[in-house]
C-alpha positions as CSV (number, residue, x, y, z in Angstrom):
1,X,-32.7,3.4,-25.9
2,X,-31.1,6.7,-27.2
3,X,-31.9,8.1,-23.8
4,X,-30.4,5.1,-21.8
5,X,-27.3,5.6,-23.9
6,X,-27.2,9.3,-23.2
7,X,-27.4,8.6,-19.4
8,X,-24.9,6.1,-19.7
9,X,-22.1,8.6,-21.6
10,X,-23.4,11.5,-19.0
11,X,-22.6,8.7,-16.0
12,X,-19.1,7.6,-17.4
13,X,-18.1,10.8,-18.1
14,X,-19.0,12.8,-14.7
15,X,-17.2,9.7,-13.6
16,X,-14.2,10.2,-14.7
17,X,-14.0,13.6,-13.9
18,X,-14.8,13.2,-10.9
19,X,-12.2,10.1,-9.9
20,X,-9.5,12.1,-11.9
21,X,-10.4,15.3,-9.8
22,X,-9.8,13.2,-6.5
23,X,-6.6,11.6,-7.6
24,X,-4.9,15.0,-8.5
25,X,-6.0,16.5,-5.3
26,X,-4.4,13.8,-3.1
27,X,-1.5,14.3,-5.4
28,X,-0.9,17.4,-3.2
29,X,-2.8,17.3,0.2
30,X,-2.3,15.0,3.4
31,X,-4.9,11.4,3.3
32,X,-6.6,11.9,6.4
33,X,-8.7,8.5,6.1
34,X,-9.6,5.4,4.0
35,X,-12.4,3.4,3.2
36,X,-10.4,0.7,5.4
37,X,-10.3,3.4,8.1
38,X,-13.7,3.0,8.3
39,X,-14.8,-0.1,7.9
40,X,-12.4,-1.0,10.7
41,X,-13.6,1.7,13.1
42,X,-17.2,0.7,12.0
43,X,-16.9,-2.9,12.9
44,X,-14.9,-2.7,15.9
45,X,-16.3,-2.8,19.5
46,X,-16.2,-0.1,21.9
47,X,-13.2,0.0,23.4
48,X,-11.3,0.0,18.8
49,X,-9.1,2.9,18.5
50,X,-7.9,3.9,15.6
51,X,-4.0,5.7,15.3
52,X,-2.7,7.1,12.1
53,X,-0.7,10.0,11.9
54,X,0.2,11.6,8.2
55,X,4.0,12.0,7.9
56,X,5.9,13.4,4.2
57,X,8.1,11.4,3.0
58,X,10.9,13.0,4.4
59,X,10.2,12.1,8.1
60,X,9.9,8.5,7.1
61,X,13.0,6.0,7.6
62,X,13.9,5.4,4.5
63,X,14.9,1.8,6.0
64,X,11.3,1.2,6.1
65,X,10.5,2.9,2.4
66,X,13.5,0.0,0.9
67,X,11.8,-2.8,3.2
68,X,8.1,-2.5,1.9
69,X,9.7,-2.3,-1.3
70,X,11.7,-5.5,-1.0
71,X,9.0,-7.6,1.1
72,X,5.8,-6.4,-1.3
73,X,7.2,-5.3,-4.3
74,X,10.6,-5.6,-6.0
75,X,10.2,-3.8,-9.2
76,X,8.3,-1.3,-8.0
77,X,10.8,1.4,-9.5
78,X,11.0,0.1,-12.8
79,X,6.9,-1.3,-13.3
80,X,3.7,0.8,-14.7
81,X,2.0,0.0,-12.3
82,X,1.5,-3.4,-12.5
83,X,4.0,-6.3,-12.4
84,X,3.7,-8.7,-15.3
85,X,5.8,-11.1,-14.6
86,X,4.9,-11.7,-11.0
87,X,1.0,-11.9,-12.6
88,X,2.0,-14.6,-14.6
89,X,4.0,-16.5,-12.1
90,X,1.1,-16.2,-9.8
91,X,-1.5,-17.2,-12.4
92,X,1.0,-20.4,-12.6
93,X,1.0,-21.3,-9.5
94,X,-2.5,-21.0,-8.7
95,X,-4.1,-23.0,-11.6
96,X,-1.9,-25.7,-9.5
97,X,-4.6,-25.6,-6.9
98,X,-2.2,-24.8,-3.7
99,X,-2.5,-21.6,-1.6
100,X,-3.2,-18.7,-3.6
101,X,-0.5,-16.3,-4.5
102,X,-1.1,-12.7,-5.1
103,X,0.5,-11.0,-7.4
104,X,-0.5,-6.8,-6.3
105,X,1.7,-4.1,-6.7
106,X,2.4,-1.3,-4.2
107,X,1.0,1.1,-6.8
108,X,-2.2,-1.7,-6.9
109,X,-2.3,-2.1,-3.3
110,X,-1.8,2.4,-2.9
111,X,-5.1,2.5,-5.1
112,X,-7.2,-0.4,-3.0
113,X,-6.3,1.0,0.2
114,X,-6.6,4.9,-0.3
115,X,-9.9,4.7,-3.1
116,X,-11.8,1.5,-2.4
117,X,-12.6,-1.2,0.0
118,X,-11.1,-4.9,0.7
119,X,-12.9,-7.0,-1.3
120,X,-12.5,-10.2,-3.5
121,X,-14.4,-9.2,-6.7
122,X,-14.2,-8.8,-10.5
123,X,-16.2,-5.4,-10.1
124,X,-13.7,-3.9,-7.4
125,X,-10.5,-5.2,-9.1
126,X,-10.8,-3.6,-12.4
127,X,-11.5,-0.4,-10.1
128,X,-8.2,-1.0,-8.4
129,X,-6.6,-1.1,-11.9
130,X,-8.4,2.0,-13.2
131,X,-6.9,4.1,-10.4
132,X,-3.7,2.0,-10.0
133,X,-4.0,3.5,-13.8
134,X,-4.3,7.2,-12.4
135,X,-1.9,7.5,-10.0
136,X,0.6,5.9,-11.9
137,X,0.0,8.6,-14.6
138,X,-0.7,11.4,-12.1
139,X,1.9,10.8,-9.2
140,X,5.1,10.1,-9.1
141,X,6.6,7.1,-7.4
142,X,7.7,9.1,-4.2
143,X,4.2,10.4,-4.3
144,X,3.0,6.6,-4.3
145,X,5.3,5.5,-1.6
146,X,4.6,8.4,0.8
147,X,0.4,7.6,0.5
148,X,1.1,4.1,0.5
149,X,3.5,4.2,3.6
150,X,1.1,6.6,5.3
151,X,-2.5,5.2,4.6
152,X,-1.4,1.1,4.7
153,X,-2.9,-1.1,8.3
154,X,0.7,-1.7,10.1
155,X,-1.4,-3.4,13.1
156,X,-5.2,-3.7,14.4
157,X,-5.8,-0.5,14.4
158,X,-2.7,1.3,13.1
159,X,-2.4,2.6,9.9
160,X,1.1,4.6,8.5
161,X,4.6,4.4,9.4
162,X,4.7,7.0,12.2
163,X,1.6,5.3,13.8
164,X,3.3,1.8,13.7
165,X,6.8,3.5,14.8
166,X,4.9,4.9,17.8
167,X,2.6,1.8,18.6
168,X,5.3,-1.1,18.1
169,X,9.3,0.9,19.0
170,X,7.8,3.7,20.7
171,X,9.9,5.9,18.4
172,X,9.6,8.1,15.4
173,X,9.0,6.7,11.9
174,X,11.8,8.8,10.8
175,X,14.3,7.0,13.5
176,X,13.6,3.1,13.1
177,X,16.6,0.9,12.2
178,X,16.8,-1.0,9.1
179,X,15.7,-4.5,11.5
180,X,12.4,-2.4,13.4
181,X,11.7,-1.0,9.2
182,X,12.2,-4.8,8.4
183,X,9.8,-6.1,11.2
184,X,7.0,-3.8,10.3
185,X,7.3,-5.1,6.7
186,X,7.4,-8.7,7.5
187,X,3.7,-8.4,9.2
188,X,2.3,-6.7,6.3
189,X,0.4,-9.4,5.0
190,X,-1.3,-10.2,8.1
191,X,-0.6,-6.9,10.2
192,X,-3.6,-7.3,12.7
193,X,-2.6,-11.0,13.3
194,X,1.2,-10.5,13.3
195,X,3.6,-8.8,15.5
196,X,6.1,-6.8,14.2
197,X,7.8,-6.4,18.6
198,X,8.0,-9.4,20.0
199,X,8.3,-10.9,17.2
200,X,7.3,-15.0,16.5
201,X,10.0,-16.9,14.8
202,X,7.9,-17.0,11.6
203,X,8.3,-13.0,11.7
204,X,12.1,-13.1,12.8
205,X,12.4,-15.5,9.9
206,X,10.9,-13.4,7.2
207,X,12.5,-10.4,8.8
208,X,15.5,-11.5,8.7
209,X,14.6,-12.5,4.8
210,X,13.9,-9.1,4.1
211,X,16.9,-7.3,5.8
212,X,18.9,-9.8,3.3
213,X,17.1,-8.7,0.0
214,X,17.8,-5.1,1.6
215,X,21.6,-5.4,1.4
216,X,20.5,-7.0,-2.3
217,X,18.9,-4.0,-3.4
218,X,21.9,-2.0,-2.8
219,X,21.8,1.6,-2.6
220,X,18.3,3.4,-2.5
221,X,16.9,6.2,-4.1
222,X,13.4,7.8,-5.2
223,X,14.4,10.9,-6.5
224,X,15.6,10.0,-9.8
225,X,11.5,9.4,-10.1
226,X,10.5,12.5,-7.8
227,X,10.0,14.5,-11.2
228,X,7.6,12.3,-13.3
């Protein structure tokens, strides 16, 4: 027993230092690919090909950086990581038996995407919380945006903001308009179904929707978190 219990400390702990190792080095280097990245280029057939491009934060619209915040995430300024309110609300309206809501942060969806793999289990959420947990201690929120606007599927077969840019407006990520920013984010939660250009009229509608809660937010900044 004593040595089971020795084995189990030794596991955690290397564990630990090891996951907190890999968070603080992509606090500073480029994310070249994800787990998604590769289960996506593993399943698809021969002709799959995969475009992502890493882009700082700087050459990224920051029309597109407001309307992932307003279609995914509203408080994603002010929260921990993790939104309680819109848990609860969700919780609600799902013991009512109608179409599950979810209730995942951009912090939460930054640590699924760029550390683990899609996947509806106890085991892999409370990983996604443990290093929603790290990166909200280790990064700062412009540090979150940048990974999560660089590393998140914006198409079958796109990932990132300059890949989608390219692939749907044939244009830099840094140059999209606040309604081509809004049309990305409006296929987010189905981006290899969707289309962000030509749009359906469910996507015009939700663009449209998010443009709105845009001119809502008001004026938008990160910096006042760049320093955390």
């Amino acid at each position: 027993m004593k040595r089971l219990l020795k084995f189990i400390f030794k596991t955690l702990v290397w564990f630990i230092v090891i996951t907190v190792l890999w968070v603080v080095a992509y606090k500073f280097v480029p994310i070249p690919y994800t787990p998604l990245m590769a289960i996506r280029s593993y399943n698809g057939d021969e002709n799959y090909e995969m475009k992502h491009q890493w882009e700082s934060i700087d050459a990224i619209s920051s029309y597109l950086q407001l309307a992932v915040i307003c279609s995914e995430d509203q408080n994603f300024i002010n929260h921990n990581g993790f939104d309680y309110d819109a848990i609860e609300k969700a919780y609600e309206k799902n013991k009512t038996g109608k179409k599950l809501r979810g209730a995942s942060t951009i912090s939460q969806q930054t640590a699924k995407n760029v550390f683990l793999w899609p996947e509806r289990s106890w085991f892999r959420k409370g990983m996604e919380v443990y290093f929603t947990f790290l990166i909200e201690t280790m990064w700062s929120k412009e540090r979150i945006i940048e990974v999560y606007l660089n590393s998140i599927e914006m198409g079958d077969g796109v990932f990132g903001a300059e890949a989608a840019a390219q692939y749907w407006f044939n244009k830099n990520a840094k140059n999209l308009s606040q309604y081509e920013a809004a049309a990305i984010a409006a296929i987010l939660p189905n981006p290899r179904n969707y289309r962000a250009s030509p749009a359906s009229s469910y996507i015009e509608k939700r663009k449209a929707w998010i443009v709105k809660q845009m001119r809502y937010y008001g004026t938008f900044t990160l910096q006042e978190t760049s320093d955390k």
